[in-house]
C-alpha positions in Angstrom: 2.2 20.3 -30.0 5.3 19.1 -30.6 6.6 19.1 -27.1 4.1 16.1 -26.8 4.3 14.4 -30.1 6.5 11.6 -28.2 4.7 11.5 -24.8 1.9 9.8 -23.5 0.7 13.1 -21.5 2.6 15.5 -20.5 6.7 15.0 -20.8 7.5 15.1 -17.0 10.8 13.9 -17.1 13.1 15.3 -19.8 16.1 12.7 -18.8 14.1 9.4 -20.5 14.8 9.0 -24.1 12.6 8.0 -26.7 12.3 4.2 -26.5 10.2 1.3 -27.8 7.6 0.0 -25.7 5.7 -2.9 -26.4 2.8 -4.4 -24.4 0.6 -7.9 -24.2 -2.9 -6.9 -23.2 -5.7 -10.0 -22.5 -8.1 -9.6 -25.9 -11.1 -8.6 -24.1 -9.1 -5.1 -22.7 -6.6 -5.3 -25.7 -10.1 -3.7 -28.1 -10.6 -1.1 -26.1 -7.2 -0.1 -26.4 -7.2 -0.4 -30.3 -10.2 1.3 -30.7 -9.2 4.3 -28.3 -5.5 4.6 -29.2 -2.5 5.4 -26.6 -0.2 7.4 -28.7 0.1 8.1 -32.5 2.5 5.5 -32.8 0.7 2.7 -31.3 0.5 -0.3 -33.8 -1.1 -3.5 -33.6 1.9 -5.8 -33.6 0.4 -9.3 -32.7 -2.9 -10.5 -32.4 -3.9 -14.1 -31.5 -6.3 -15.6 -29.7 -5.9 -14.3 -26.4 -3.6 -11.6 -26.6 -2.7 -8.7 -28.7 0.3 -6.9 -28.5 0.9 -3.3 -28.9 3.9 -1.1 -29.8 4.9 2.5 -29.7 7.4 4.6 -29.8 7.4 7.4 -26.9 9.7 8.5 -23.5 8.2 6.4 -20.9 6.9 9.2 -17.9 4.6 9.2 -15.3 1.6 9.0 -17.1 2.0 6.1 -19.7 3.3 4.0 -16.0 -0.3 5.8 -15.0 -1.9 4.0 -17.8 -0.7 0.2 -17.7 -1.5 0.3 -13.8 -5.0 1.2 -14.7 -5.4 -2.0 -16.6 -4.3 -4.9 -14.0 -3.9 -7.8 -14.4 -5.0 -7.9 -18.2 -1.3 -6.3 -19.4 2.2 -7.4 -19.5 5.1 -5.1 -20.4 7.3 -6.5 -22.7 9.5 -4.1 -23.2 12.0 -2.0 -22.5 13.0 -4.2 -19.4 13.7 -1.1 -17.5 9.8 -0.2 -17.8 9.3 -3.4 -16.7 11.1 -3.7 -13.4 9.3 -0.6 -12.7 6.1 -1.5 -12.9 7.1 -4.8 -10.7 8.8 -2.8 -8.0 5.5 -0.9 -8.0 3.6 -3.8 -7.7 5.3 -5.0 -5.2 4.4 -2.2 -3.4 1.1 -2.1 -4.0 0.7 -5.9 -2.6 3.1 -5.2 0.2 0.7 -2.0 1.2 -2.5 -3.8 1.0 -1.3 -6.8 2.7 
């Protein structure tokens, strides 16, 4: 169990370190994801009107990248940057293949 106390999934990738990730999701999504929680860690770090942000602390891998995909155009990543530019670049792609 431990092996995936700080994973979202399984750990595929044993070279990303444990990092921050925070994430803005549109209100209407954002309670589904509060009531049906991510990871362990996940906290409620803003809530407002529209948006609610989310925070946990896990080793970004396949399967949390799996997870924000699923929810469109409802999330923004906020953080880390480098999560960010990932899903963008993959984005990208996915506008640039249905083109």
């Amino acid at each position: 169990v431990a092996y995936f106390e700080n994973s979202i999934g399984l750990p595929y990738d044993n070279n990303n370190k444990l990092q921050e990730v925070h994430i803005a999701v549109k209100k209407g999504q954002a309670e589904y994801i509060r009531s049906l929680p991510w990871h362990h860690s996940q906290k409620v770090m803003k809530d407002d009107a529209d948006v609610m942000v989310f925070g946990f602390k896990v080793i970004p891998n396949f399967e949390l990248i799996q997870k924000i995909l699923t929810q469109g155009d409802s999330i923004e990543v906020l953080k880390p940057k480098s999560l960010r530019t990932e899903i963008c670049n993959i984005a990208r792609q996915l506008a640039k293949n249905n083109s």
